[in-house]
C-alpha positions in Angstrom: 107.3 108.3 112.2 107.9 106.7 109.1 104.7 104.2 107.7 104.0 101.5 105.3 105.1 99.5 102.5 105.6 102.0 99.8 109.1 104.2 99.5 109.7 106.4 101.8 112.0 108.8 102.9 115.0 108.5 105.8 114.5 109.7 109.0 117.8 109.5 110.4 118.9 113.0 109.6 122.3 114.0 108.9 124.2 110.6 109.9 126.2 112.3 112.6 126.9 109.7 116.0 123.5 109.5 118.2 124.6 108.7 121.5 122.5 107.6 124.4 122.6 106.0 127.6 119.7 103.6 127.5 117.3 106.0 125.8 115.6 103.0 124.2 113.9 100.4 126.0 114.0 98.1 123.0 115.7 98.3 119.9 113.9 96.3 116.6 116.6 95.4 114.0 113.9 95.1 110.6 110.8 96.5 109.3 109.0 93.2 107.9 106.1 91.9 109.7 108.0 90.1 112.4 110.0 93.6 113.5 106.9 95.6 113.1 105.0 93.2 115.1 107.4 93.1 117.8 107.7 96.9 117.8 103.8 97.2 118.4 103.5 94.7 121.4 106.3 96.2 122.8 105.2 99.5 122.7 102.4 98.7 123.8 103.4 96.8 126.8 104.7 100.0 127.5 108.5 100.4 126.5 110.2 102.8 124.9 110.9 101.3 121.2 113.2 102.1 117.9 112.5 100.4 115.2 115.5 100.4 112.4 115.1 99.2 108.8 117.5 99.1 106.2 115.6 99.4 103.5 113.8 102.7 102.1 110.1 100.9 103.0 108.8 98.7 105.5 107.5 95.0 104.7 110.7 93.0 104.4 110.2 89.9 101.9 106.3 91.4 101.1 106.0 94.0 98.9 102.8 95.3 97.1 103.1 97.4 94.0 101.7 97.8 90.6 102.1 96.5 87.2 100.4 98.2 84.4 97.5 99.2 86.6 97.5 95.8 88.4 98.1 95.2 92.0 100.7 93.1 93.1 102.5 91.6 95.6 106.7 90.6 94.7 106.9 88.9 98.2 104.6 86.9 100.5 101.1 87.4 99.7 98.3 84.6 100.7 96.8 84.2 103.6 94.0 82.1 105.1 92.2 81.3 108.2 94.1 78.7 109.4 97.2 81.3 110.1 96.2 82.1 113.7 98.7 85.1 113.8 97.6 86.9 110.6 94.3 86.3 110.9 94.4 87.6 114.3 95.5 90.8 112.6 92.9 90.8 109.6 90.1 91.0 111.7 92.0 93.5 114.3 92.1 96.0 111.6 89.0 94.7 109.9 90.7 94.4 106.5 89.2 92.4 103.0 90.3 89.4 101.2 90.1 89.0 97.5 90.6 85.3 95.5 93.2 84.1 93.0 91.4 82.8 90.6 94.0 80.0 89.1 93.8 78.5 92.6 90.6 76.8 91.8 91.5 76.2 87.9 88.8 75.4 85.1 91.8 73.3 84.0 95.3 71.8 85.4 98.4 70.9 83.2 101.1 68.7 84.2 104.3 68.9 82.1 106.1 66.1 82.4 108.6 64.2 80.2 108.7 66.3 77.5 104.3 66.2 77.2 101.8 68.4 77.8 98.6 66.3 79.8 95.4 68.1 80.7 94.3 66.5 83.8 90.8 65.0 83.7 89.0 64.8 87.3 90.0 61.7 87.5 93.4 62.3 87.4 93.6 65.3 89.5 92.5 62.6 92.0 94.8 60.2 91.1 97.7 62.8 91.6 96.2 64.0 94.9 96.4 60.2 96.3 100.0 60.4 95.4 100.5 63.3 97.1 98.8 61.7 100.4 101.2 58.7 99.7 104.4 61.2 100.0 103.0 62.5 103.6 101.8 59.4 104.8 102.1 59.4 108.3 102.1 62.7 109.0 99.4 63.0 111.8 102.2 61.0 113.7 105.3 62.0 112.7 103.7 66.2 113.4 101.0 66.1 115.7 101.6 69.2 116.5 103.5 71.6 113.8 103.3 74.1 116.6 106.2 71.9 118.4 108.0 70.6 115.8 109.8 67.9 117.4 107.1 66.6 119.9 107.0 62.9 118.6 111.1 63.5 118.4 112.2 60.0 117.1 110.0 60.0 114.1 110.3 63.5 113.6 114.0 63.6 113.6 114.1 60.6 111.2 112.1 62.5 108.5 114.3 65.7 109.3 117.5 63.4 108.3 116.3 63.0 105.0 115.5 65.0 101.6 112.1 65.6 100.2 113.6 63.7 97.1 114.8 60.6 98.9 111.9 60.0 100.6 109.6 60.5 97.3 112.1 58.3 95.5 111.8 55.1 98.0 108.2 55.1 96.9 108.2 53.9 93.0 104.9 56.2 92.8 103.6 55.6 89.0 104.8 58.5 86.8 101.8 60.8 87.1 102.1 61.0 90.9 105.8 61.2 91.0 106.2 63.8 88.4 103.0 65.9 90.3 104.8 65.3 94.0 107.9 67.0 92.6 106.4 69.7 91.2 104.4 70.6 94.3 107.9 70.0 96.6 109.3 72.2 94.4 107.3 75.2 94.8 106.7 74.7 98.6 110.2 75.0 98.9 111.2 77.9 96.1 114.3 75.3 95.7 115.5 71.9 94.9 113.6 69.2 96.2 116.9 67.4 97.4 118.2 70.5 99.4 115.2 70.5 101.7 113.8 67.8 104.6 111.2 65.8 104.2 109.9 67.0 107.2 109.6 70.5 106.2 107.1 69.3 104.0 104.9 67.0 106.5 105.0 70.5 108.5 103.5 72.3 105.9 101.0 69.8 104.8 99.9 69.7 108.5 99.3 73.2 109.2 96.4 72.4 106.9 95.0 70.1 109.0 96.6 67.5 106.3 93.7 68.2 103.6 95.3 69.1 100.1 92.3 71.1 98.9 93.1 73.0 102.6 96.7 73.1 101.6 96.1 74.6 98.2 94.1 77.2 99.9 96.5 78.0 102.9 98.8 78.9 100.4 97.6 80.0 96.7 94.2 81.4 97.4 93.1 84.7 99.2 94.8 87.3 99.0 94.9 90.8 101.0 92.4 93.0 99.1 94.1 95.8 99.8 97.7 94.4 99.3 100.0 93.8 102.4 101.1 97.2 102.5 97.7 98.3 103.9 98.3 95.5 106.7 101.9 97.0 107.4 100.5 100.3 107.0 98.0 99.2 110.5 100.3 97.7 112.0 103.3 100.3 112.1 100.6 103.2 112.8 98.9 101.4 116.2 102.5 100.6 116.7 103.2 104.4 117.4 107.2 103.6 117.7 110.1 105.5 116.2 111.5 104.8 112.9 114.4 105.3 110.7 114.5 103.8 107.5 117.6 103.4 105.0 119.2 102.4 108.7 121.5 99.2 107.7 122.9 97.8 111.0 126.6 97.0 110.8 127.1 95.4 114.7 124.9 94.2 117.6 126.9 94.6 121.3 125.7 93.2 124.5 127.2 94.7 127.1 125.7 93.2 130.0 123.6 95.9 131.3 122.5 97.3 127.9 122.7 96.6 124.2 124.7 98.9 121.8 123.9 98.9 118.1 125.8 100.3 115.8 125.0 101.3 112.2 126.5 101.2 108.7 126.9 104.8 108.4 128.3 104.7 112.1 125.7 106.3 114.6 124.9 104.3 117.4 122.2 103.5 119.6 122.0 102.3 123.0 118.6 100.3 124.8 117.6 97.6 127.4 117.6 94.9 124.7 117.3 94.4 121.0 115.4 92.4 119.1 116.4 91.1 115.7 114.3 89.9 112.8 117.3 89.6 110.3 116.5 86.9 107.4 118.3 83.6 108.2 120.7 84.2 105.1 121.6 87.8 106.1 122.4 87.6 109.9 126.0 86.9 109.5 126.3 90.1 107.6 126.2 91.6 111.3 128.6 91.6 114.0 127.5 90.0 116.9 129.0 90.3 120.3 129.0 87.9 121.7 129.5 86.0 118.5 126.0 84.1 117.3 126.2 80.2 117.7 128.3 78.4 115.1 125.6 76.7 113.5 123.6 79.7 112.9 126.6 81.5 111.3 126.6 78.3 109.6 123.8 78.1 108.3 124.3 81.8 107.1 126.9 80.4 104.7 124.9 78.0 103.2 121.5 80.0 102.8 118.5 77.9 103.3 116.8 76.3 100.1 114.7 79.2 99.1 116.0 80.6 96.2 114.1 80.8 93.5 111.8 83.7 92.0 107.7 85.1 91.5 107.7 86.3 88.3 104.3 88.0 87.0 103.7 87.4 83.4 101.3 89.1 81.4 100.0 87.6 78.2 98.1 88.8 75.3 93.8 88.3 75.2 92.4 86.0 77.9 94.0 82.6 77.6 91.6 81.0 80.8 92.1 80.2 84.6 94.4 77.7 84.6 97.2 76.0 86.8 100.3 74.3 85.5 103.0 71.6 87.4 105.8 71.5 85.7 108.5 69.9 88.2 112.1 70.5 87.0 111.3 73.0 84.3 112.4 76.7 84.8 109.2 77.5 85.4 107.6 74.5 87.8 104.4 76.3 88.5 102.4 79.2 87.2 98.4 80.4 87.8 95.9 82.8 86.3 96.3 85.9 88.7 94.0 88.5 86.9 92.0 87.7 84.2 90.7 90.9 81.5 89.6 91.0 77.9 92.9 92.2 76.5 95.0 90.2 78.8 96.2 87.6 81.3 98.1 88.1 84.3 99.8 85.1 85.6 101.8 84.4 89.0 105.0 82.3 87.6 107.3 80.6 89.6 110.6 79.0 89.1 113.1 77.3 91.9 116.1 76.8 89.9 117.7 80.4 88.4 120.2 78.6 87.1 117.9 77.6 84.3 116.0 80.8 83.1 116.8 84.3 83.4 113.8 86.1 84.6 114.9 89.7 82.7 114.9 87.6 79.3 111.9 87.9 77.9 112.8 85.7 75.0 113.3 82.9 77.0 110.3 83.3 79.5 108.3 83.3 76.0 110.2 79.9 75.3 108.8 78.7 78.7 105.3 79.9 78.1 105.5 78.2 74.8 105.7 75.3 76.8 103.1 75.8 79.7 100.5 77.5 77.1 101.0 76.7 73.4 100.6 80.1 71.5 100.0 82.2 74.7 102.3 85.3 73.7 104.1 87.3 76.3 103.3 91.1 76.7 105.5 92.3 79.4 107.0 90.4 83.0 108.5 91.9 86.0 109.5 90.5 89.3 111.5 91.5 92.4 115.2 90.0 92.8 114.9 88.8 96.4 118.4 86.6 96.1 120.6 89.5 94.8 118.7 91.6 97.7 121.3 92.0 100.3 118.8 92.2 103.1 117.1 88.8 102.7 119.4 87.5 100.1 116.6 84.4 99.2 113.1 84.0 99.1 110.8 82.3 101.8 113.0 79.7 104.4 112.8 76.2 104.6 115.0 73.9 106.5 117.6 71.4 104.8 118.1 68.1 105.9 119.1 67.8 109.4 118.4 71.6 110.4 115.5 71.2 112.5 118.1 68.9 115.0 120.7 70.2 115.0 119.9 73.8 114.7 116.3 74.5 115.7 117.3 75.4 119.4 119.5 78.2 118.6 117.4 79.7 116.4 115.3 80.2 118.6 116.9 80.9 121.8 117.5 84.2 123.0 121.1 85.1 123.7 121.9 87.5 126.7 119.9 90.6 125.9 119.7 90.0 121.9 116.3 88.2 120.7 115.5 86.7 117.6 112.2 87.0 116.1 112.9 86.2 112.3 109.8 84.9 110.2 112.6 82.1 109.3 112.5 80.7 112.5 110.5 79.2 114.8 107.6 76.7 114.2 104.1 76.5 112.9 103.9 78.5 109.5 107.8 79.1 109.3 108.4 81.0 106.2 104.8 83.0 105.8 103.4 86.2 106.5 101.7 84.5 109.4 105.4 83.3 110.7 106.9 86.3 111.0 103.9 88.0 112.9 103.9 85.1 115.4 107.8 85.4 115.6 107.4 89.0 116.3 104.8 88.5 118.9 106.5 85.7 120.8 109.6 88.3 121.2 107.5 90.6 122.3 106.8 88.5 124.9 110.1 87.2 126.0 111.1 90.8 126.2 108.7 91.5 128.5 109.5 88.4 131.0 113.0 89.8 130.7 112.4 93.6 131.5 109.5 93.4 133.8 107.3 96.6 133.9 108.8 99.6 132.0 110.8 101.9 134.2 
């Protein structure tokens, strides 16, 4: 059995064809926390389960590693105690939490128009009432974020529209505006006109809609011992088979069983599968039957998240500090690790198109900007667009999606379910996402196939 987040060998031997009839009860298409999730319940409910990944490691879109001696995470990374699926599973395996410390800042910098403003308490407040202006009414329009679309009408009328063309209608004074953008921009790792407005009431309201809650639901506390160590418990107690390197090239439902079929042509035959392919990489497989139109659809034109985590490390210790920088190509950075001889900041920027993240010379441009005469010592990051098993960075809806689409996302077809962290409700697009996505399947299987055989 192949383990954890870090690099490890294939298991799949010498790629000759595996044939079998039905030696699999379940077959688990991805190794991220919703597949390895799914793989554990279901092996512990019993079933016989393979597990195949396509990359070298398991942990999908988390990924911890090190940087000059400092631990890191290029994927998902904060969690907090209002994620009832991950938390469920930090105190299973009885694991620590450490603190970022830029998420509570001994100072906060907007950028805006060009300037450089130091906010006073006063206007930290001020910005935070703007923000509560943008999700006014959201204890009505999501009661629930658990069922997205359980006061429909009003929920379906913020789904229609952009995060930007609903902040626009309210002529919030400059401060406000400018601090709203910035904080749509980084919830969504895109444009704030490419996602719904009502992606962002859903997040805000997973927090029980309390910015400070907010800011620590998703900045804050961290996995002391990186999310591999989480994976690593998880895959372990999971005791299933797995083969990594494994890309899957089709999915066939033949009625009685499932046949999948992989890139370097071995196949595998079970009772059902289970897929947890990323939202922008699903169409890369065959499906057969074909997957509904407007998932294929969606496919094509990759939800908003597409932008990158950059770690920065700067010379001496230049503070704990947070900037807001909406529509620069960085929008939002945060002390990460603070040390004599340096600074490590978490960087983040939603339009690529505007900085190269391999450049230093233009990330010390940018830093020029967020920190005047901070000077940069070394970056790296992890190219989750160009990756072509997620192909994008965490998923949130575009305008209309949760309408039109959210049914078939979720809906199991035949004997194929889906258990991306992209889909489904609550904390869509999180750690805790895709372990409740995993976990749901896990149960849906279960009501399909009865007791195991």
């Amino acid at each position: 059995m192949a383990i954890g987040g870090r690099a490890l060998a294939t298991e799949t031997g010498s790629g000759e064809r595996v044939a079998s009839k039905s030696e699999w009860d379940v077959i688990v298409l991805g190794g991220g926390f919703a597949g390895v999730a799914a793989a554990r319940d279901c092996q512990k409910n019993g079933y016989r389960v393979l597990l195949l990944e396509a990359r070298n490691r398991l942990g999908g879109r988390t990924f911890t590693s090190q940087f000059d001696g400092s631990a890191i995470e290029y994927g998902g990374t904060w969690v907090y105690n209002n994620q009832p699926f991950v938390w469920a599973e930090i105190e299973r395996y009885g694991l620590d939490l450490a603190e970022t410390p830029g998420a509570l800042p001994d100072q906060m910098v907007l950028l805006t128009g060009g300037s450089r403003l130091s906010l006073s308490e006063q206007q930290i407040v001020d910005a935070a009432t703007g923000w509560n202006t943008y999700t006014a009414g959201v204890r009505s329009i999501v009661p629930r974020p658990f069922d997205l679309l359980h006061n429909e009408p009003s929920a379906l009328a913020a789904d229609a529209i952009s995060a930007q063309e609903h902040l626009e209608t309210l002529h919030l004074p400059p401060l406000q505006h400018a601090f709203c953008k910035g904080m749509i921009e980084l919830t969504c790792s895109g444009a704030a006109d490419a996602v719904s407005h009502l992606e962002m009431l859903r997040f805000y309201m997973l927090a029980g809609a309390d910015f400070a809650n907010f800011m620590d639901s998703v900045a804050r506390f961290k996995l002391k011992e990186g999310t591999a160590r989480l994976i690593d418990e998880m895959i372990t107690d999971a005791k299933a088979e797995v083969r990594l390197a494994t890309p899957v090239r089709a999915v066939e439902d033949r009625g009685d069983s499932v046949r999948v079929v992989t890139q370097r042509g071995e196949y595998f035959d079970g009772r059902v599968v289970i897929s947890t392919l990323p939202l922008n990489t699903i169409a890369d497989v065959a499906f057969t039957p074909a997957l509904p139109t407007g998932v294929v659809e969606a496919a094509r034109q990759r939800h908003p998240g597409g932008g990158a985590k950059i770690y920065l490390q700067l010379e001496g210790d230049v503070g704990n500090l947070a900037t807001i920088a909406p529509g620069r190509p960085i929008n939002y950075l945060l002390t990460y690790e603070q040390a004599p001889t340096h600074t490590l900041l978490t960087a983040f920027s939603s339009d690529l198109t505007a900085i190269d993240p391999y450049d230093d010379e233009a990330l010390q441009r940018e830093i020029e900007f967020h920190i005047p005469g901070a000077r940069l010592v070394a970056s790296t990051h992890y190219d989750w667009n160009n990756d072509p098993y997620s192909r994008g960075t965490w998923a949130t809806y575009r305008p209309g999606w949760a309408g039109q689409l959210i049914a078939d996302f979720q809906r199991p077809q035949g004997r194929v379910h889906f258990a991306s962290g992209d889909h489904g409700e609550g904390w869509r697009g999180t750690i805790d996402g895709a372990i409740g996505a995993g976990v749901r399947a896990a149960q849906t299987v279960r009501s399909q196939l009865g007791d195991p055989v």
